[in-house]
Backbone of each chain as nested JSON, in Angstrom:
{
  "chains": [
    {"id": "A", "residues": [
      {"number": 1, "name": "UNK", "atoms": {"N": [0.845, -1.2, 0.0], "CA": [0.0, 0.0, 0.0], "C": [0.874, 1.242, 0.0]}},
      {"number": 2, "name": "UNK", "atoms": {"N": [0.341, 2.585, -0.765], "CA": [0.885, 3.508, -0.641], "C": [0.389, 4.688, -0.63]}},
      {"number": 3, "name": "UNK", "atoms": {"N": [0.483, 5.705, -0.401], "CA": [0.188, 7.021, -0.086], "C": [-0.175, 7.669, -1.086]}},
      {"number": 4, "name": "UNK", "atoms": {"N": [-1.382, 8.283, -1.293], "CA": [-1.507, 9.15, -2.497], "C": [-2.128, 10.568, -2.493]}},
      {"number": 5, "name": "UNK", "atoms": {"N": [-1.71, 11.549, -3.408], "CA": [-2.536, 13.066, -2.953], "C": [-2.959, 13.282, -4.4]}},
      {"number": 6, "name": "UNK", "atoms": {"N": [-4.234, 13.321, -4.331], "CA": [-4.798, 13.823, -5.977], "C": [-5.513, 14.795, -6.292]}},
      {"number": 7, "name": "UNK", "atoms": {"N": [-5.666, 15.597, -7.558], "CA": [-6.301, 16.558, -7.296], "C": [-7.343, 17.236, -8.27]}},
      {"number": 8, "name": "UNK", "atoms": {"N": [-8.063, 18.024, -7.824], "CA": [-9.716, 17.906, -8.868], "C": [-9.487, 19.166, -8.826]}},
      {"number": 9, "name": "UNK", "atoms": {"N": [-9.821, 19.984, -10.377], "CA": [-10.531, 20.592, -10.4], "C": [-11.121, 21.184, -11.011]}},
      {"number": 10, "name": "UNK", "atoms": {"N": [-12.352, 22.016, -11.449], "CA": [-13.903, 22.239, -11.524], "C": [-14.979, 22.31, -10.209]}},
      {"number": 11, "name": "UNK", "atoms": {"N": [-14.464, 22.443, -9.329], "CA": [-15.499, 22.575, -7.599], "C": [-15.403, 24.03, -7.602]}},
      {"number": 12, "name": "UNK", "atoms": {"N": [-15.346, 24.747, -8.508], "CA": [-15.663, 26.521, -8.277], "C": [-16.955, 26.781, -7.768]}},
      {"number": 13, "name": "UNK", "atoms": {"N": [-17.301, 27.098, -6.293], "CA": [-18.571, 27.184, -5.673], "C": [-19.126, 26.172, -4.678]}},
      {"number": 14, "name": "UNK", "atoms": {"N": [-18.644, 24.722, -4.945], "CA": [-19.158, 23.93, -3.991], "C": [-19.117, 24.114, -3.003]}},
      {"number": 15, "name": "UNK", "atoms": {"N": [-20.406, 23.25, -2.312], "CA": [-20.754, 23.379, -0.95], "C": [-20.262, 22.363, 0.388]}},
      {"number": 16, "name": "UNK", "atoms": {"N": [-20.087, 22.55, 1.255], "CA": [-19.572, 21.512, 2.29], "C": [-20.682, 20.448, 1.904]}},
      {"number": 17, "name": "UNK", "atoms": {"N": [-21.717, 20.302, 1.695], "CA": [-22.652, 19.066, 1.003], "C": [-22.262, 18.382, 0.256]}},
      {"number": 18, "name": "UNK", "atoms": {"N": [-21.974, 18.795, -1.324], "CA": [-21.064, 18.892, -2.343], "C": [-20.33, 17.717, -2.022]}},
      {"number": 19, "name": "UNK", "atoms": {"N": [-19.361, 18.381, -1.177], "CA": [-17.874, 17.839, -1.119], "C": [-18.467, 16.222, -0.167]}},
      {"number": 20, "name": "UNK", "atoms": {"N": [-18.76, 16.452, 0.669], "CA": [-19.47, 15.26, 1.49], "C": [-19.753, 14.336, 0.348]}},
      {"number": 21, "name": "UNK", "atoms": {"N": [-20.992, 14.501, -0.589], "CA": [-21.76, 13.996, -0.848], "C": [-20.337, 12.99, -1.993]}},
      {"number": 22, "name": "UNK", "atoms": {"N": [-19.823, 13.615, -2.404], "CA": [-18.415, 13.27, -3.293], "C": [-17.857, 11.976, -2.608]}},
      {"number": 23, "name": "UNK", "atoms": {"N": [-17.366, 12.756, -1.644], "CA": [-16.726, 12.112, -0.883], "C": [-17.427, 10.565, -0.54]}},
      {"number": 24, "name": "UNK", "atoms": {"N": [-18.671, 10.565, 0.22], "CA": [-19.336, 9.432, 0.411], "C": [-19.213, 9.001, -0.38]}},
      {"number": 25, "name": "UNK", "atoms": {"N": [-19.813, 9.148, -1.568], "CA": [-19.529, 8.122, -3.482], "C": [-17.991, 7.446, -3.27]}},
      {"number": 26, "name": "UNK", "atoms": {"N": [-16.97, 8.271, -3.106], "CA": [-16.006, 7.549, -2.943], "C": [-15.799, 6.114, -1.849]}},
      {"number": 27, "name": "UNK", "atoms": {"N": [-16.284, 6.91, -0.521], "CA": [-16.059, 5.766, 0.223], "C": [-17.272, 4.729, 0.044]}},
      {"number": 28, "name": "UNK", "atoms": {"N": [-17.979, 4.868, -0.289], "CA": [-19.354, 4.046, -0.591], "C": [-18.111, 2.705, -1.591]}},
      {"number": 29, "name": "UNK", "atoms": {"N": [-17.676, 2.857, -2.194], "CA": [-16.837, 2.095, -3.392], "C": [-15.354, 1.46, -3.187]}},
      {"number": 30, "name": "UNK", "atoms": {"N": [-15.025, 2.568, -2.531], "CA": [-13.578, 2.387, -2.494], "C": [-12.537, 0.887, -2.087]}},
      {"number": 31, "name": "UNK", "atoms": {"N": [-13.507, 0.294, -1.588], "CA": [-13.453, -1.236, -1.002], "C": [-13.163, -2.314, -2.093]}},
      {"number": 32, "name": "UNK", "atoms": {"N": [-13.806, -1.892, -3.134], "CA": [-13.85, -2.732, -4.208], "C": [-12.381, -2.808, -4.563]}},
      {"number": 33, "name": "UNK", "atoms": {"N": [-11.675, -1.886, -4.701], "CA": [-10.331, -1.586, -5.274], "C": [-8.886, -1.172, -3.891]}},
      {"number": 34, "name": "UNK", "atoms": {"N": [-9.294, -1.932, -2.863], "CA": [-9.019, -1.86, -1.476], "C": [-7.997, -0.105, -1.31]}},
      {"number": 35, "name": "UNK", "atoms": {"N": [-8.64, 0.763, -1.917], "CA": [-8.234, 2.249, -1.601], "C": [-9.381, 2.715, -0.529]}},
      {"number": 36, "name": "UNK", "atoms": {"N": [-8.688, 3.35, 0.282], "CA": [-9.342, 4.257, 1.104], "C": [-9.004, 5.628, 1.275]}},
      {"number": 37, "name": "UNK", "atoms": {"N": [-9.736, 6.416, 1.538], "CA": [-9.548, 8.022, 0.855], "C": [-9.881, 8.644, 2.468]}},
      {"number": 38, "name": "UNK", "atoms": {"N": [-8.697, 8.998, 3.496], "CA": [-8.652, 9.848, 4.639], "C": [-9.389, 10.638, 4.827]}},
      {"number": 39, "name": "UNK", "atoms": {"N": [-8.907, 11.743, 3.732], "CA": [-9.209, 13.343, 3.94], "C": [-9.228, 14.013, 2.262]}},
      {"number": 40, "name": "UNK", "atoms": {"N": [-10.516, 15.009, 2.699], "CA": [-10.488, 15.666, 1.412], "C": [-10.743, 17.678, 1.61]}},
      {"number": 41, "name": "UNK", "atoms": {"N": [-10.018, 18.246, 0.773], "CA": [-10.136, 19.588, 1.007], "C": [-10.2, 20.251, 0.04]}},
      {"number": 42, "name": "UNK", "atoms": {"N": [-11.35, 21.496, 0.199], "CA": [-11.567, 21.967, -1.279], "C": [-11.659, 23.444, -0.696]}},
      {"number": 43, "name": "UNK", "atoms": {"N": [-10.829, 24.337, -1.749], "CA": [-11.103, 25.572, -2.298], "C": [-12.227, 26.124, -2.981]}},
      {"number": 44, "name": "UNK", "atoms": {"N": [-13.294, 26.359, -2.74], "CA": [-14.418, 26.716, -3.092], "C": [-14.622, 27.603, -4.592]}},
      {"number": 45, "name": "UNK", "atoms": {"N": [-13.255, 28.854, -4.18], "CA": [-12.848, 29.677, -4.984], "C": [-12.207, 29.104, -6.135]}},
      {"number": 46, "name": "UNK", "atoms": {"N": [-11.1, 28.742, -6.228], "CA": [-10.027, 28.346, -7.212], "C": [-11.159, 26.712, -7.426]}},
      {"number": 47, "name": "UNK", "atoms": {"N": [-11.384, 25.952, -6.991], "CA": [-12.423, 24.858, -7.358], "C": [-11.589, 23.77, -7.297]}},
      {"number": 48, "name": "UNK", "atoms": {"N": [-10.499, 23.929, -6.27], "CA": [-9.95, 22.679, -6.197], "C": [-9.951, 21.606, -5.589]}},
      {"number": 49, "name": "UNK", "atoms": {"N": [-10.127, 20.968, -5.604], "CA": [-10.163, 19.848, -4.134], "C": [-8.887, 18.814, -4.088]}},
      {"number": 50, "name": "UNK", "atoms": {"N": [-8.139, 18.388, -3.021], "CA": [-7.383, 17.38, -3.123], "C": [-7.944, 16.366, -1.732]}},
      {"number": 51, "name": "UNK", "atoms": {"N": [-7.38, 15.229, -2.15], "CA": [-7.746, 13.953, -1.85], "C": [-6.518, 13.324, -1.062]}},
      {"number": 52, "name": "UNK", "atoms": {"N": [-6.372, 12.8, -0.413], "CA": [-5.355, 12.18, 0.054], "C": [-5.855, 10.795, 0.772]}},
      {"number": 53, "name": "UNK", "atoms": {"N": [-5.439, 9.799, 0.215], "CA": [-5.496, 8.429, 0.08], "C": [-4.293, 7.342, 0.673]}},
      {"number": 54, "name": "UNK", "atoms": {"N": [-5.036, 6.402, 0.938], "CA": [-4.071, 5.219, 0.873], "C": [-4.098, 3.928, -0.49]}},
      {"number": 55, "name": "UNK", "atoms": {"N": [-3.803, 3.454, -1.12], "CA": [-4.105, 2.579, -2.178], "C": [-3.068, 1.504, -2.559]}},
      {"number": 56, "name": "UNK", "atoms": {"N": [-3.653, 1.009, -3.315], "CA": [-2.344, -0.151, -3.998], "C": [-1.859, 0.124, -5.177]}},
      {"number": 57, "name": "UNK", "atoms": {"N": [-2.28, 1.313, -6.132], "CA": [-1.855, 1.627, -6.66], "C": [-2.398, 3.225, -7.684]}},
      {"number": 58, "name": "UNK", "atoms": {"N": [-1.874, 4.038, -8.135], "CA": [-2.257, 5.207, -8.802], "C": [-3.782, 4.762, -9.403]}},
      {"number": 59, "name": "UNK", "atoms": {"N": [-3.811, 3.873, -10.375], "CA": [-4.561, 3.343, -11.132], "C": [-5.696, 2.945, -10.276]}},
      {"number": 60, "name": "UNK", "atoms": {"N": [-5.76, 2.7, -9.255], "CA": [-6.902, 2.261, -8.338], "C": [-7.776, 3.356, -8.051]}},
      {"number": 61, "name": "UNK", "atoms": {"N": [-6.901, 4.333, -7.671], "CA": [-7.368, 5.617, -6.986], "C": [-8.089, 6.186, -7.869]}},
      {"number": 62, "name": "UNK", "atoms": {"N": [-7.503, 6.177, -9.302], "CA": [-8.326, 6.785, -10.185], "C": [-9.619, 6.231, -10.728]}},
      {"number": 63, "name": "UNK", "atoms": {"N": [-9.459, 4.661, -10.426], "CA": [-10.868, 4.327, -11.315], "C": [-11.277, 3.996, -10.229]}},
      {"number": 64, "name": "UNK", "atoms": {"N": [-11.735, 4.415, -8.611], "CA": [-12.567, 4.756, -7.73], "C": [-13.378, 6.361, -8.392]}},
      {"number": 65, "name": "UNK", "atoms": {"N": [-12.44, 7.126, -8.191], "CA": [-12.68, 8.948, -8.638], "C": [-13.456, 8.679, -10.05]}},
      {"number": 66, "name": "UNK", "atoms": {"N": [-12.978, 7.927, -10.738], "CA": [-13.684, 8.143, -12.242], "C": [-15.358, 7.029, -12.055]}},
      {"number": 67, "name": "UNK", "atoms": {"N": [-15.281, 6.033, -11.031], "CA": [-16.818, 5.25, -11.345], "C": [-17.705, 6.328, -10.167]}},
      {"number": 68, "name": "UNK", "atoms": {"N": [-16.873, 7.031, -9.289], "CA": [-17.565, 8.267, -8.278], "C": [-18.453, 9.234, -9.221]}},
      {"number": 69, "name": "UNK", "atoms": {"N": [-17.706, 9.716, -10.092], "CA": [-18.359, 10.781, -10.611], "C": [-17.682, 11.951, -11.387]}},
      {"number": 70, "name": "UNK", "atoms": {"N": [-15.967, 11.825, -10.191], "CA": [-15.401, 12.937, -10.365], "C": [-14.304, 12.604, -10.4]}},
      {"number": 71, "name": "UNK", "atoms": {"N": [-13.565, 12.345, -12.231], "CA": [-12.093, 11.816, -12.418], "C": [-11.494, 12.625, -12.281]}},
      {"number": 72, "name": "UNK", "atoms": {"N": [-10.044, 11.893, -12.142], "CA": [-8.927, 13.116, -12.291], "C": [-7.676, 12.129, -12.891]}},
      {"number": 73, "name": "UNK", "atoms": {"N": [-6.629, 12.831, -13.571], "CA": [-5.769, 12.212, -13.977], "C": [-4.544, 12.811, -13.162]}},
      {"number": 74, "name": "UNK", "atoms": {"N": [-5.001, 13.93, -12.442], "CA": [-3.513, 14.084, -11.221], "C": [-3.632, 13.538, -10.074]}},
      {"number": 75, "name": "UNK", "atoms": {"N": [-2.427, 12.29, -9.928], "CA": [-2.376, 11.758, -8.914], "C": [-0.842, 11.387, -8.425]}},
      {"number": 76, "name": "UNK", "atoms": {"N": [-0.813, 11.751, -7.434], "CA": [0.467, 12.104, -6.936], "C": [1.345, 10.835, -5.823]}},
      {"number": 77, "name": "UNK", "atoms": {"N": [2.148, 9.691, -6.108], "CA": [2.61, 9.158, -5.146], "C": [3.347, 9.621, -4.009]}},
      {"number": 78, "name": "UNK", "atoms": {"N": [3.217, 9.552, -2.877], "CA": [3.759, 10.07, -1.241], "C": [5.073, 9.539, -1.051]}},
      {"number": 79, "name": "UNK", "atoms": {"N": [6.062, 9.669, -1.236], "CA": [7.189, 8.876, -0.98], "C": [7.713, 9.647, 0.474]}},
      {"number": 80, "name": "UNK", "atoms": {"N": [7.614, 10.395, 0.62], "CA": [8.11, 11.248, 1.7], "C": [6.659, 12.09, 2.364]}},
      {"number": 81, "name": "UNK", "atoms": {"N": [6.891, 11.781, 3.92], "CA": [5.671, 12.79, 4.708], "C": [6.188, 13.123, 6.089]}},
      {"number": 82, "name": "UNK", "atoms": {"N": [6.493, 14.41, 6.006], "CA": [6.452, 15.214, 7.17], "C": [5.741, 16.152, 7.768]}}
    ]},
    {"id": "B", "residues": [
      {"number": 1, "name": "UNK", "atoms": {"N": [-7.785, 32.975, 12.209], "CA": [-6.685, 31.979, 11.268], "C": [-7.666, 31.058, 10.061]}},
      {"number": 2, "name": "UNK", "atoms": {"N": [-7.017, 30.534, 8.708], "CA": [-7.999, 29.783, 8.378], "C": [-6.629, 28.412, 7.744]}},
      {"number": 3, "name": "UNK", "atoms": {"N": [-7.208, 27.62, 7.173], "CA": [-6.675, 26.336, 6.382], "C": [-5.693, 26.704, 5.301]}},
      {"number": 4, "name": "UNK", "atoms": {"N": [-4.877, 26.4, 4.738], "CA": [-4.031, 26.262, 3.572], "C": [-3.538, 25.119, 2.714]}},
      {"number": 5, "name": "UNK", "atoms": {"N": [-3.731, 24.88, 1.51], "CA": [-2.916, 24.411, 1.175], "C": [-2.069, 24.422, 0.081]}},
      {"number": 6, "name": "UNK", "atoms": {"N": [-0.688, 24.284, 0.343], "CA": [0.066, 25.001, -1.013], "C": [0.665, 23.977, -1.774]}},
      {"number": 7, "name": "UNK", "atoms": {"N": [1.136, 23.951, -3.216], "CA": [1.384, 23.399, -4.163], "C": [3.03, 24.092, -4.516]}},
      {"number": 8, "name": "UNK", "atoms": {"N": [4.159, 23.085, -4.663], "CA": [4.852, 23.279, -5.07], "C": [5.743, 22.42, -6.307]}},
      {"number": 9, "name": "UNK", "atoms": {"N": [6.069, 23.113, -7.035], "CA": [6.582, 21.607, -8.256], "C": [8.512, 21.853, -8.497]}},
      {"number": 10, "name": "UNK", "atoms": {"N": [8.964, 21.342, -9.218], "CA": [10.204, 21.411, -9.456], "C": [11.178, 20.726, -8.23]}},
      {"number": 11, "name": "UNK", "atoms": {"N": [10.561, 19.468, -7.669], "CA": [10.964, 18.593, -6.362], "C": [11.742, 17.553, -7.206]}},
      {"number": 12, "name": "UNK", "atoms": {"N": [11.686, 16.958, -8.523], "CA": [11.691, 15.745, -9.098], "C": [13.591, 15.449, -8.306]}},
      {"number": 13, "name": "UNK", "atoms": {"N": [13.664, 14.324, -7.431], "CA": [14.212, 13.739, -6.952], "C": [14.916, 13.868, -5.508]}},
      {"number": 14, "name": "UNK", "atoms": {"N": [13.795, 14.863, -5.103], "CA": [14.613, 15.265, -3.618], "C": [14.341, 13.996, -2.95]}},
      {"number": 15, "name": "UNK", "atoms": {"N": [15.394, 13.844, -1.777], "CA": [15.474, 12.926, -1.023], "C": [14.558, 13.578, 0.289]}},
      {"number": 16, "name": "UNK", "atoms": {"N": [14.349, 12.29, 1.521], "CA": [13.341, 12.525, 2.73], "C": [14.043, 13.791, 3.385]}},
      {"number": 17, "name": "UNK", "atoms": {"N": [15.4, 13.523, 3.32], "CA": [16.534, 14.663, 4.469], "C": [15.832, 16.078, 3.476]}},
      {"number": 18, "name": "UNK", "atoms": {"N": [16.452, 16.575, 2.378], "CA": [15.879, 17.884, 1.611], "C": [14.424, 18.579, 2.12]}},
      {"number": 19, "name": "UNK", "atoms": {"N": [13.265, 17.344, 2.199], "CA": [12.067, 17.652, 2.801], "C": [12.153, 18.404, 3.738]}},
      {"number": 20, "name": "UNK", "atoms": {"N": [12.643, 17.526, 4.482], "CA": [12.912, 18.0, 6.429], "C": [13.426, 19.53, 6.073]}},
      {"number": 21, "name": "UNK", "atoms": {"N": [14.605, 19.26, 5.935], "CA": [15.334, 20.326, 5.856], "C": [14.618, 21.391, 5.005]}},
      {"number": 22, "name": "UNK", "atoms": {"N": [14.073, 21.295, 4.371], "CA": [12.715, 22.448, 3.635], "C": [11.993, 22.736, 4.907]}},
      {"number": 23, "name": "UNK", "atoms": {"N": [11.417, 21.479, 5.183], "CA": [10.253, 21.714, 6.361], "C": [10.96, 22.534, 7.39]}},
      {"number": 24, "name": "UNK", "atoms": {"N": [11.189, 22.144, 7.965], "CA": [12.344, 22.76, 9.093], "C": [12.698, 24.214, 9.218]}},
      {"number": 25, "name": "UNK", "atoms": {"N": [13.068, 24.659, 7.961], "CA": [13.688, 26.158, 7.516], "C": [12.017, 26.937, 7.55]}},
      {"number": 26, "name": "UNK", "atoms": {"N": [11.07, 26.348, 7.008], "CA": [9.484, 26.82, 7.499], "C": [9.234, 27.53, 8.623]}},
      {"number": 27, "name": "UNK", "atoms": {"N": [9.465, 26.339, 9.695], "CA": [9.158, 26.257, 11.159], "C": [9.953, 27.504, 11.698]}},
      {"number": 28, "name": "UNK", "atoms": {"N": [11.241, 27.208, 11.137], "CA": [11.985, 28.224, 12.491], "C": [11.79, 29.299, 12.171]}},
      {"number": 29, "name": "UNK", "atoms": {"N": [10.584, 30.023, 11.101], "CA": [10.26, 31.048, 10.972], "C": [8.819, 31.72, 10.843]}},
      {"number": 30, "name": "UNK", "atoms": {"N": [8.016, 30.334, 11.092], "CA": [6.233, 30.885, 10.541], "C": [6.244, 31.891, 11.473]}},
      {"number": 31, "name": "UNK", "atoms": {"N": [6.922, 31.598, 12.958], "CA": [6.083, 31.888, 13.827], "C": [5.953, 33.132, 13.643]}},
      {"number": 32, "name": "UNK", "atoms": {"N": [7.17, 34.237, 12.437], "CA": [6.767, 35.413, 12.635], "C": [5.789, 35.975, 11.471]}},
      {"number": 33, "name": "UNK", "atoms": {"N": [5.277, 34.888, 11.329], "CA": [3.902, 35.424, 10.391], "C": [2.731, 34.526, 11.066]}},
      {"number": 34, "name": "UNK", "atoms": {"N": [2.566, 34.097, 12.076], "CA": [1.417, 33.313, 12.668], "C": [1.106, 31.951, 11.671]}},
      {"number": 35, "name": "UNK", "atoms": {"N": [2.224, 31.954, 11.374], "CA": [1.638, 30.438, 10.395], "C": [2.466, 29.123, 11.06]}},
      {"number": 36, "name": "UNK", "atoms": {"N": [1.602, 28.441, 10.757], "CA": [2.142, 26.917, 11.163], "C": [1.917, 25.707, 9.979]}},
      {"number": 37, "name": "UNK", "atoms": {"N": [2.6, 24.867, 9.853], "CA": [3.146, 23.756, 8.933], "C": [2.56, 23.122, 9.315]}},
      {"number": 38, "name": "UNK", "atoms": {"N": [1.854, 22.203, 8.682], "CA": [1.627, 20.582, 9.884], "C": [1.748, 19.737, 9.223]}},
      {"number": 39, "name": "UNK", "atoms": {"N": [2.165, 19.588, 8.113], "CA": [2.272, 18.889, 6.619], "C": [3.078, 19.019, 6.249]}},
      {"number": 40, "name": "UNK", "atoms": {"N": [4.08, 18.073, 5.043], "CA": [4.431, 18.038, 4.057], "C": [4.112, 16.664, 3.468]}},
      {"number": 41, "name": "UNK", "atoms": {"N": [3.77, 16.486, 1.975], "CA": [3.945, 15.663, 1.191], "C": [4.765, 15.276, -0.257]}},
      {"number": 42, "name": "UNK", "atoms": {"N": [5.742, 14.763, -0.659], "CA": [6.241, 14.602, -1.421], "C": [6.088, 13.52, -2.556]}},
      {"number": 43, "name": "UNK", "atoms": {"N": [5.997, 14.144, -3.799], "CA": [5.873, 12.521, -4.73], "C": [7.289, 13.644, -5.575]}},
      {"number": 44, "name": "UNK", "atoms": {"N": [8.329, 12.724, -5.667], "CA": [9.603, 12.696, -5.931], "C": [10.042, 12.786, -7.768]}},
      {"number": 45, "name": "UNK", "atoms": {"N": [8.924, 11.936, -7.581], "CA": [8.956, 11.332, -9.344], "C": [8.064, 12.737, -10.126]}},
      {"number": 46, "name": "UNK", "atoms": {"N": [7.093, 13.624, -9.647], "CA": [6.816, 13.905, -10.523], "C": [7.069, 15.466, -10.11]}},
      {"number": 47, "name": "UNK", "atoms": {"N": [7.83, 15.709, -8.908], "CA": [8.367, 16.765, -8.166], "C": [7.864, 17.601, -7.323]}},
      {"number": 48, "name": "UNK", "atoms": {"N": [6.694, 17.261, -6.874], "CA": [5.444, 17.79, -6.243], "C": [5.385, 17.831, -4.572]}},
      {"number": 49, "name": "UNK", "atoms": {"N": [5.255, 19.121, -4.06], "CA": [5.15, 18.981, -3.005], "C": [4.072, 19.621, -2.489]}},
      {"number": 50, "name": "UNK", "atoms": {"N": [3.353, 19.007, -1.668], "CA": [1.73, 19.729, -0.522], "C": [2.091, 20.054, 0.903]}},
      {"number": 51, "name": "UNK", "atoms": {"N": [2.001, 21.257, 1.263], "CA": [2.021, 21.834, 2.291], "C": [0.586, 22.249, 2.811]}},
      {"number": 52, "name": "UNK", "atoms": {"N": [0.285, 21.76, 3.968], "CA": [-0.869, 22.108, 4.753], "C": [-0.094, 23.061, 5.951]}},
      {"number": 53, "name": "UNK", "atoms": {"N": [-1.191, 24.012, 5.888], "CA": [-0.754, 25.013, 7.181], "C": [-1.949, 25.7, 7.625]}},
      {"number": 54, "name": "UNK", "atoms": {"N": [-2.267, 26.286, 9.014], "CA": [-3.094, 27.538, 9.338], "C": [-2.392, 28.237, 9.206]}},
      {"number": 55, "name": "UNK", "atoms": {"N": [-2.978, 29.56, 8.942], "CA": [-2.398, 30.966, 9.152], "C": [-3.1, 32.062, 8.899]}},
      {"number": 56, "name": "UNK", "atoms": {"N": [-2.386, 33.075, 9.128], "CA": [-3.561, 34.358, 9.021], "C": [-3.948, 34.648, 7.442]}},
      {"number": 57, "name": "UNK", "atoms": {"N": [-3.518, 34.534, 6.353], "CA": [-3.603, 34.702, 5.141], "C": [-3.041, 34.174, 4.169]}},
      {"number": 58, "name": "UNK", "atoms": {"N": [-3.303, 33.68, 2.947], "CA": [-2.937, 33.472, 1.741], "C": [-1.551, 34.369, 1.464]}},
      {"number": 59, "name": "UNK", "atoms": {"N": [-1.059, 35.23, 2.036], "CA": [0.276, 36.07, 1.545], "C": [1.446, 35.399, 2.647]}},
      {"number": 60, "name": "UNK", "atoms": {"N": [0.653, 35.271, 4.069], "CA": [1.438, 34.835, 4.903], "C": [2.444, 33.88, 4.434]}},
      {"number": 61, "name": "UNK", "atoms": {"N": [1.581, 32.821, 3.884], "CA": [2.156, 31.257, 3.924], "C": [3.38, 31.83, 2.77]}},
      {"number": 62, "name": "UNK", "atoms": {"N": [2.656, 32.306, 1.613], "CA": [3.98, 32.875, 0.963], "C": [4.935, 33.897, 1.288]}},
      {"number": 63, "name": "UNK", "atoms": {"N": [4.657, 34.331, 1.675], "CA": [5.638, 34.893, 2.573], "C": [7.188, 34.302, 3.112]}},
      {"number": 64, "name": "UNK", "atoms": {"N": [6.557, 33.324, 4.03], "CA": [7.176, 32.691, 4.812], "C": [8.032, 31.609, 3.758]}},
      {"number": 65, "name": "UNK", "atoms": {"N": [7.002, 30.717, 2.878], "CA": [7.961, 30.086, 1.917], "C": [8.458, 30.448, 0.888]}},
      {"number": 66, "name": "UNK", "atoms": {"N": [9.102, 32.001, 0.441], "CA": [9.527, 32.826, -0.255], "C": [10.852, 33.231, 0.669]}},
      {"number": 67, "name": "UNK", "atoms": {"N": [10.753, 33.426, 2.257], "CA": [12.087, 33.494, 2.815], "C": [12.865, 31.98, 3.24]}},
      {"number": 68, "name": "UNK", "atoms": {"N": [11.973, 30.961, 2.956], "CA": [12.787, 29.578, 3.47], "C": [13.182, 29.557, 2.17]}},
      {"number": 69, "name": "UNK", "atoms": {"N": [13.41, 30.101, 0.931], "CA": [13.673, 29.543, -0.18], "C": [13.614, 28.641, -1.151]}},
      {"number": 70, "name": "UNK", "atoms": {"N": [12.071, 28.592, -0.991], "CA": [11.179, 28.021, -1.528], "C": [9.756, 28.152, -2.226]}},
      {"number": 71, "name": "UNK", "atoms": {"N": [9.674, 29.272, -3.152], "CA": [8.52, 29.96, -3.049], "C": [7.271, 29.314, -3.75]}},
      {"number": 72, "name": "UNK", "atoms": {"N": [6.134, 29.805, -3.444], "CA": [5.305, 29.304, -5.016], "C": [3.566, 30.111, -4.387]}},
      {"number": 73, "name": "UNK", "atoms": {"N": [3.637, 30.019, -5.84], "CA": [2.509, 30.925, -6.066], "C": [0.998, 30.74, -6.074]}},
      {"number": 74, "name": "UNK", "atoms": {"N": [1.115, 29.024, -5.709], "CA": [0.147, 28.203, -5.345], "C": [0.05, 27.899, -4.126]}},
      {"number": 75, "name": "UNK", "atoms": {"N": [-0.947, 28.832, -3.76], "CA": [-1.804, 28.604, -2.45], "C": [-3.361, 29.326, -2.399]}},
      {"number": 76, "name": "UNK", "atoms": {"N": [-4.202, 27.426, -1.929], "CA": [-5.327, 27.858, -1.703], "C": [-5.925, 27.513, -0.128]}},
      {"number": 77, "name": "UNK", "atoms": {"N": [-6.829, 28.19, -0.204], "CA": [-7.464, 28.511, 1.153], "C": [-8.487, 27.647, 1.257]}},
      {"number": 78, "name": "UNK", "atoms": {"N": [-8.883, 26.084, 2.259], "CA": [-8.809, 25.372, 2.561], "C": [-10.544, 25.859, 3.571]}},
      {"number": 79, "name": "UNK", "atoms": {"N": [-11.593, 25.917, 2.267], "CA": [-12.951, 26.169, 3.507], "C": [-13.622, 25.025, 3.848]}},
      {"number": 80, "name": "UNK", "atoms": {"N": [-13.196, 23.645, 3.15], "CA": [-13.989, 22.405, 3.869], "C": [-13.635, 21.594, 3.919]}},
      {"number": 81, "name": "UNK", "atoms": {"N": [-13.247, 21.202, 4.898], "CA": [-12.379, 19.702, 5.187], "C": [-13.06, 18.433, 5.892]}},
      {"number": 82, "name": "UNK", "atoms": {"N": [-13.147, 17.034, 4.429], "CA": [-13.715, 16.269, 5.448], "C": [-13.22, 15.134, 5.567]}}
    ]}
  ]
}
């Protein structure tokens, strides 16, 4: 397993609902592809959100985010965390 | 105070020590902008680094990582975290 930070964006305006409701879709799924998704934080303004995950691999993370609703093709491996 | 998080690129192969030692040079100075670090993340390979911090403003954080010698112009402000 490894560490991942990914990042969306198009969330210009979303709501703490929004982001929840996202979010749940993710974890609702994420089992299937044994990724689990910590924490998520979004800029309302700029419309960004990032994700920070655990997974088995890049490719997992993404086709959780892409059967959710909300793909992304930036995804970032953690090799280092301080 | 509110949330941050900043985006930095041009990392492609720093080692864990460079991090620290980034991180580090942060610390021994937010305090004179009320900001605090509580994060770093690194993906090596594609040179990317995420900094989470509170602080009083979006200029602060740059600020502060403009005198550790490290600047960037990516930072967003962090209104929902779940």
């Amino acid at each position: 397993m490894a560490r991942f930070m990914d990042v969306h964006d198009g969330f210009v305006g979303a709501t703490r609902e929004q982001i929840i409701e996202a979010h749940d879709a993710d974890l609702a799924i994420e089992g299937d592809e044994g990724v689990h998704f910590e924490k998520a934080w979004l800029d309302a303004e700029a419309g960004k959100v990032f994700c920070l995950s655990t997974a088995p691999s890049k490719e997992a993370v993404m086709r959780i985010h892409e059967r959710s609703g909300h793909p992304t093709a930036e995804v970032y491996e953690i090799g280092v965390e301080v």
